[in-house]
N, C-alpha and C positions, 0 to 999 in steps of 0.2 A: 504494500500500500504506500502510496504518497501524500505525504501532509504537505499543508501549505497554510501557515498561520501571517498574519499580521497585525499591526493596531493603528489608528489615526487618533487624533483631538479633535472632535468636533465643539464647535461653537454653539453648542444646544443645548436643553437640558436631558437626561436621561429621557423624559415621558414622552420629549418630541421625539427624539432617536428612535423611540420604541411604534412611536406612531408609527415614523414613517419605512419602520421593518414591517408591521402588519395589519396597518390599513391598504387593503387591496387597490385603493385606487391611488396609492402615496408609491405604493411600490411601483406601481403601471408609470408613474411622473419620474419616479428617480433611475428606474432600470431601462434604458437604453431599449433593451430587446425583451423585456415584457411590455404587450400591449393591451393585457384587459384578463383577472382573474376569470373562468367560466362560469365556474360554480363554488365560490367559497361562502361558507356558512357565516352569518351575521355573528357567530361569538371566534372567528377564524383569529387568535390559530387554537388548537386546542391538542394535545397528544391523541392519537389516533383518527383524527382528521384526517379526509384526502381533498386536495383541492388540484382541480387543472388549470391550467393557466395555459393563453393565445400567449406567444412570444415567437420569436422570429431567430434562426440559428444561422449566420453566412447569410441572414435576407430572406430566408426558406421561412413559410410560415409551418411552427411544430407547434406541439403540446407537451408545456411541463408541466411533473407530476411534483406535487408537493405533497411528503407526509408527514407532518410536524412529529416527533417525537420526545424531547422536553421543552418544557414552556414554563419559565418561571419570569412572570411579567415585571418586564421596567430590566430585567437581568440577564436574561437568556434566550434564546430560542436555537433550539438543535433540531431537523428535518433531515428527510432522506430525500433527492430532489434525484429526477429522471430527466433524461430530452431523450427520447429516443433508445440508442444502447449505450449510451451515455450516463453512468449513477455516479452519484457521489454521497455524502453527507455532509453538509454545513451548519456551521455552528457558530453564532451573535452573541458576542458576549458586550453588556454594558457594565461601566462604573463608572462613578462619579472621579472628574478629576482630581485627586486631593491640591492642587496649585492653584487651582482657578475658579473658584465658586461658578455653577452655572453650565460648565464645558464637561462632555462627556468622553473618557477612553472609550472606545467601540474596539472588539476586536473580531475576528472572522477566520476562521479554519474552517481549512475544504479537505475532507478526505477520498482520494480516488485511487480505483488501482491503479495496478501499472503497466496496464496495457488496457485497450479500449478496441472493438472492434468497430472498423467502421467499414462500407460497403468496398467492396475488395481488398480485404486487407486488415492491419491493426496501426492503431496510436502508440508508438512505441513508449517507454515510462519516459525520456526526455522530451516530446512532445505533448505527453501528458500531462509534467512538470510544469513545462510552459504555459498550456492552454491553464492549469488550475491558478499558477500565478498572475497571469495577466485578469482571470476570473476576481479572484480576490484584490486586488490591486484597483483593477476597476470599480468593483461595487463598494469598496470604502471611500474612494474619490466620491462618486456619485453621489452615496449616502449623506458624506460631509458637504459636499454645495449644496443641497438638495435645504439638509435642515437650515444652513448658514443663511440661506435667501429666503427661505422658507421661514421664519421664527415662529411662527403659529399655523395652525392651519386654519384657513379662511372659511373650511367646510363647515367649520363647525363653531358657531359665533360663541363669541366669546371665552375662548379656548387662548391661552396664553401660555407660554412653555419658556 
C-alpha cells in the first residue's frame, strides 16, 4: 500500500473547514472534478453511508462512490472513495491551530495500492504515488481558498464561522 499524508493552515475556523468537507454542494464548489453529489442523504456523512457522486476523471464524466466510515464531527472524517477500479481510502483530519486563534490545521491521507488497473494495463506504485500526491496536494489547496474567500457560507443566513 501507498500512503500519502499532508497538512495546510487554513484561515477558517474548524466548523467552516468541516462544512465545506460535507456539505455536498461546498464540496461540488471546492473540488474541481466533483460536479453534483446524486444521492446523499440530508444527515450525509454518517459511517455506513453510501453516496454517488457526478464528477469528471481526465474530462470523462464517472461516478464516485463515497463510503464514509469514521465520522467524528468538526474532527475527522475517514471514507473509502471509488472512481471506477480506482479505490483508495481518505482521511480529514481537523484541529484547531494552537498559534493562531481562528485558523485550522486540516490534514489528509490517501491510502492506495500499489498498483491500479487501468484499461490495458496497470498504474505502476510510482504513478500511483504521483497521481495520490498530486490528489492530496490539490484538494488541501482547494479546500484552503475555498474556506479563505468563502468565510461563511451564504447558504445558510446567518451562519458565521
Amino acid at each position: 500500500m501507498i500512503t500519502v499524508a499532508m497538512a495546510t493552515l487554513v484561515g477558517a475556523s474548524r466548523a467552516r473547514v468541516w462544512r465545506a468537507l460535507t456539505d455536498p454542494r461546498e464540496v461540488a464548489g471546492w473540488d474541481e472534478n466533483v460536479i453534483a453529489a446524486v444521492d446523499a442523504p440530508a444527515d450525509y456523512p454518517k459511517p455506513g453511508q453510501y453516496v454517488r457522486w457526478r464528477a469528471r476523471l481526465h474530462g470523462l464524466p464517472v461516478i464516485l462512490h463515497d463510503r464514509p466510515i469514521e465520522v467524528i464531527v468538526g474532527e475527522r472524517l475517514r471514507a473509502e472513495i471509488s472512481i471506477g477500479l480506482f479505490r483508495c481510502e481518505e482521511t480529514y483530519g481537523l484541529a484547531d491551530d494552537p498559534t493562531t486563534p481562528g485558523r485550522t490545521r486540516l490534514t489528509m491521507k490517501v491510502v492506495v495500492p500499489n498498483a491500479v488497473p487501468v484499461v490495458g494495463g496497470m498504474l505502476d506504485r510510482f504513478s500511483v504515488r504521483q497521481y495520490a500526491t498530486n490528489l492530496v496536494s490539490g484538494s488541501l489547496d482547494a479546500i484552503r481558498a475555498w474556506c479563505e474567500r468563502r468565510p461563511s457560507d451564504p447558504a445558510r443566513p446567518g451562519s458565521t464561522s
